[in-house]
C-alpha positions in Angstrom: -68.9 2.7 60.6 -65.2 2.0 59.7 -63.4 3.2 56.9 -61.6 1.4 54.9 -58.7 3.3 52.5 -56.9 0.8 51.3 -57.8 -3.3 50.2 -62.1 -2.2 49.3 -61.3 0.4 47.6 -58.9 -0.9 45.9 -61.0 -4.1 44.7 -63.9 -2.0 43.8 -62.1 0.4 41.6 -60.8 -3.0 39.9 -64.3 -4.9 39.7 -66.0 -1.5 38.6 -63.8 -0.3 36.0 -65.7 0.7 32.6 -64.7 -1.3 29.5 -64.3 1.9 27.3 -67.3 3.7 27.6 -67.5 7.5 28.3 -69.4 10.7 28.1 -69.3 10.8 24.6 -71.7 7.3 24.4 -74.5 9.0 26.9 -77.6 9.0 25.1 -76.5 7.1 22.2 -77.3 3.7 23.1 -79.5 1.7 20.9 -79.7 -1.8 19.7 -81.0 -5.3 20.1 -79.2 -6.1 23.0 -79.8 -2.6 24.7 -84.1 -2.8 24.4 -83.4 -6.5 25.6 -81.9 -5.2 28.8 -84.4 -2.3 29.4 -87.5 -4.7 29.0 -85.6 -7.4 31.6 -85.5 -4.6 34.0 -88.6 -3.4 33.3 -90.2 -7.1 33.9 -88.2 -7.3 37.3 -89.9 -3.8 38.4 -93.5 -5.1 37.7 -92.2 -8.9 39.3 -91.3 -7.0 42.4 -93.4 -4.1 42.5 -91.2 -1.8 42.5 -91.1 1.7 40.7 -88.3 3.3 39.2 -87.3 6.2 37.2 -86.2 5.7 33.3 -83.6 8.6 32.2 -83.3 9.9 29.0 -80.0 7.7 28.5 -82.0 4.2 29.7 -81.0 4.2 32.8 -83.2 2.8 35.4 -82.6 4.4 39.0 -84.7 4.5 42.5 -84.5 7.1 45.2 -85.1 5.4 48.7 -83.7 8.1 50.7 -83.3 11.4 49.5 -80.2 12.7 51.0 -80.0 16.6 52.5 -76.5 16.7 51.1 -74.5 17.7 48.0 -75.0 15.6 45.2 -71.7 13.9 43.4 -70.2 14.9 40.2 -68.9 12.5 37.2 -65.6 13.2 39.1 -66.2 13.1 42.8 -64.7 11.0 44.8 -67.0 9.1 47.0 -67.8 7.4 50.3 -70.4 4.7 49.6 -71.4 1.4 51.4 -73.0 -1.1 47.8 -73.9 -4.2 47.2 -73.9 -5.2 43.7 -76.2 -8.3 42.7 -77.9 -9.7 39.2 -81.5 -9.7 38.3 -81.8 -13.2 40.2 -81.3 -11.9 43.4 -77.5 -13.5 43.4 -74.7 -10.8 44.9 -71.3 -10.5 43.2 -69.8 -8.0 45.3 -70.6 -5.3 48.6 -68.9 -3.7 51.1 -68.5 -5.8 54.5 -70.7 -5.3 56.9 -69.8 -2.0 59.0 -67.1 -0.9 56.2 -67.2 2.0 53.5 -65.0 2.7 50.9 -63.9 5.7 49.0 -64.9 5.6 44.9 -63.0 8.1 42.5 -66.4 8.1 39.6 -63.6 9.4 37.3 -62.7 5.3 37.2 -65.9 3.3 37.6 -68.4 2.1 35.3 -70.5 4.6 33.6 -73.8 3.7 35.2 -72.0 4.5 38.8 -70.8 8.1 37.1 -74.2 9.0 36.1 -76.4 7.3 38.7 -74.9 8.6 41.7 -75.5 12.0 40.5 -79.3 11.4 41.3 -77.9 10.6 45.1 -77.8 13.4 47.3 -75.1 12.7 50.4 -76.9 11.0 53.2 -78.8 9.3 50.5 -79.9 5.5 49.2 -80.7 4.2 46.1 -80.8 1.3 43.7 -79.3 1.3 40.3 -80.9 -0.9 37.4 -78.2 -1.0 34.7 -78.7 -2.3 31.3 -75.5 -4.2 30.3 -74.2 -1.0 28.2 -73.7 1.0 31.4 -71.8 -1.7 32.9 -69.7 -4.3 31.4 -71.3 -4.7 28.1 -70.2 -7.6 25.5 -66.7 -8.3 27.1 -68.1 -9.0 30.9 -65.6 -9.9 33.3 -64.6 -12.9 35.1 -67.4 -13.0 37.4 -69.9 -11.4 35.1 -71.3 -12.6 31.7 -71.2 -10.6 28.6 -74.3 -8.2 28.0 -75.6 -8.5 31.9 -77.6 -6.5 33.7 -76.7 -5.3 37.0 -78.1 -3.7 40.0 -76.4 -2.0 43.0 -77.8 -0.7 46.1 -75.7 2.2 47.1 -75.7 4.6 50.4 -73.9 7.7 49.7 -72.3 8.7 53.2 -70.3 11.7 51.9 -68.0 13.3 49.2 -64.2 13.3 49.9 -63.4 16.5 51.2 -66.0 16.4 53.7 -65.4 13.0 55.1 -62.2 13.7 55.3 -62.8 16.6 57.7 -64.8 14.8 59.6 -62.4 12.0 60.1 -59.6 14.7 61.2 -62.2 16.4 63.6 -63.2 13.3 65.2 -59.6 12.1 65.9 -58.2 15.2 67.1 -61.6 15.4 69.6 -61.0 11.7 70.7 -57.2 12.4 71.7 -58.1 15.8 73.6 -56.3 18.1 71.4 -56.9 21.5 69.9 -55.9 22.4 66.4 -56.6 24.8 63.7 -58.3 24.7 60.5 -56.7 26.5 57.3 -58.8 27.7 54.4 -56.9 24.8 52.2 -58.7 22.0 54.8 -55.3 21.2 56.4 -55.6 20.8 60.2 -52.5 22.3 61.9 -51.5 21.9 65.8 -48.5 24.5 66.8 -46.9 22.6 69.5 -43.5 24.7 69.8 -43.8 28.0 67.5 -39.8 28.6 66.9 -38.5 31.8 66.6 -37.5 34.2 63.8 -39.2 34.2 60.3 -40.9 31.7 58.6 -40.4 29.9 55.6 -42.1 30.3 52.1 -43.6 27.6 50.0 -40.2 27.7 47.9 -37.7 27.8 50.7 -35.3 25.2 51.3 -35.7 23.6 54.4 -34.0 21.0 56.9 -36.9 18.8 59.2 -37.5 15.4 61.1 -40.6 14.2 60.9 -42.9 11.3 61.3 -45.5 10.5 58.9 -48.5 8.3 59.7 -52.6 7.3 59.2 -55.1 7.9 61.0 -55.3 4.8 62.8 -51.3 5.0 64.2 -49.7 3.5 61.5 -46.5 4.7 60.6 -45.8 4.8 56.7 -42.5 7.1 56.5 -39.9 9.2 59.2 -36.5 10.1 59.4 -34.3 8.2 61.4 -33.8 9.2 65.2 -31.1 12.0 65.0 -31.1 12.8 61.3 -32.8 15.0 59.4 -34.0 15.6 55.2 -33.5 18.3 53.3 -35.6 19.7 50.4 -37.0 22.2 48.7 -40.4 22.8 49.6 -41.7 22.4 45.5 -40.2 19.0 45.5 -42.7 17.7 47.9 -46.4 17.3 48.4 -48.8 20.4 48.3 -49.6 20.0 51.7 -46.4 20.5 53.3 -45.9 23.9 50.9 -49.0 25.0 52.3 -48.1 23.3 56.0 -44.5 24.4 56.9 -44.5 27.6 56.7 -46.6 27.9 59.1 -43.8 27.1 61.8 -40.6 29.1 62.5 -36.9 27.7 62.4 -36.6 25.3 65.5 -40.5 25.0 65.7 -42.8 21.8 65.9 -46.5 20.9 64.5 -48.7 18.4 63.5 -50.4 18.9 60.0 -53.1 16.6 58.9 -53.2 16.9 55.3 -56.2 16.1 53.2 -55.9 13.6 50.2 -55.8 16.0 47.7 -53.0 17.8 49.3 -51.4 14.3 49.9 -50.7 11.3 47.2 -54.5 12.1 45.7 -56.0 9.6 43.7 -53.1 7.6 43.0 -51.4 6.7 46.5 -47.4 6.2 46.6 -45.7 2.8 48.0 -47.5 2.2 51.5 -50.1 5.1 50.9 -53.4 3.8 49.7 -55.2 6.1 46.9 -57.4 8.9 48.7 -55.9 8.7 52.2 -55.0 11.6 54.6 -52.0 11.5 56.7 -50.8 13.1 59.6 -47.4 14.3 59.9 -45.3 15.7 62.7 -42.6 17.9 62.0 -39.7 20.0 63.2 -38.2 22.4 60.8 -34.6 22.5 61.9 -33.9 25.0 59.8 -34.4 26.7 56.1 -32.8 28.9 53.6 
């Protein structure tokens, strides 16, 4: 299974994102258009014998794997494989064969916010959304106004946790040994320094390389320069990170997304990616 940070993920939070719906509408959808909807799904269950589960809010949903995991939040961020198809069997979007991608619920369609909840991790499902849960009257470019939609979802894992997995499997596939903080940040001390170390507010002086998972470079100082900051200018990760070397000392950190550029990604760094960095502090004050 590959993946995939950057281009997926980035289409799907575009294709799924809500037309102005929120938390605030659960429950409180009524209407012609909205009793139309329920009975189409309704007729496509009984066409292809199938069985699902109403919820309170109209929602249709089936469980065809139940998942030994954690269940998602509204707010999780999620690894998912979908494919998203109308009521005529015709798909308008999935994942590519092989690929996953990471979903923030926080900007997705309200359907996807409170369907997955009823997904434990390792889980499957199929979503039957009445056009209210999904793109309503507007629609989109490749979907009509007042639609229904369905989407078969696998729900691999939550962030955090496939992140660690990604940095465990990397660090066994290249031989090395690290260590794991309480924060989630992998560390590797390759030369400890000497002296004291530096706090999360010190100023420091490093070279470093910063780079993905799969090689990639996406920032580093220049052969025989260095930066200097203070530590509470930068990411959370490298407050947490550098301190844990000593003036002249070298490490590898691999930071967690949420430690990194989070949801929102900077310049070459897709939303929700963890980086590796390797660093020597030069020095600090």
């Amino acid at each position: 299974m590959n993946f995939n940070f950057s281009f997926l993920g980035f289409l799907l939070a575009v294709l799924l994102t809500g037309c102005g719906l929120n938390d605030d509408n659960v429950g409180t959808f009524d209407g012609e258009q909205f009793e139309v909807d329920r009975q189409l799904i309704r007729d496509y269950l009984a066409t292809n014998n199938l069985t699902a589960t109403e919820d309170a809010n109209g929602l249709f949903y089936i469980i065809t794997k139940e998942g030994t995991g954690d269940a998602p939040s509204p707010g999780s961020n999620v690894m998912v494989d979908y494919k998203g198809y109308f009521l005529d069997g015709e798909i308008f979007d999935s994942t590519a064969t092989g690929d996953s991608v990471f979903v923030s619920l926080q900007n997705v369609i309200l359907g996807w916010q409170i369907g997955l909840q009823y997904l434990k991790v390792g889980g499957s499902g199929t979503l039957l959304l009445p056009s209210a849960f999904a793109y309503g009257s507007q629609g989109t470019s490749r979907i009509d106004p007042n639609t229904v939609i369905a989407f078969d979802i696998d729900l691999h894992g939550l962030q955090p946790e496939i992140e660690r997995k990604l940095f465990v499997d990397y660090i066994n596939e290249n031989g090395l040994s690290a260590t794991e903080d309480s924060s989630g940040i992998f560390y590797i001390i390759t030369e400890p320094g000497e002296g004291e170390h530096p706090t999360s507010t010190s100023d420091v002086e490093v070279s470093y390389r910063g780079y993905f998972l799969n090689g990639g470079d996406f920032d580093s100082t220049p052969d025989g320069t260095t930066a200097s900051f203070n530590l509470q200018e930068v990411i959370a990760g490298w407050q947490i990170a550098i301190p844990f070397l000593k003036k002249g000392g070298k490490g590898t950190f691999f930071i967690p997304s949420a430690l990194g550029y989070g949801e929102r990604g900077q310049g070459p760094i897709a939303p929700n990616t963890p980086l590796v960095f390797d660093v020597e502090l030069v020095s600090f004050q």
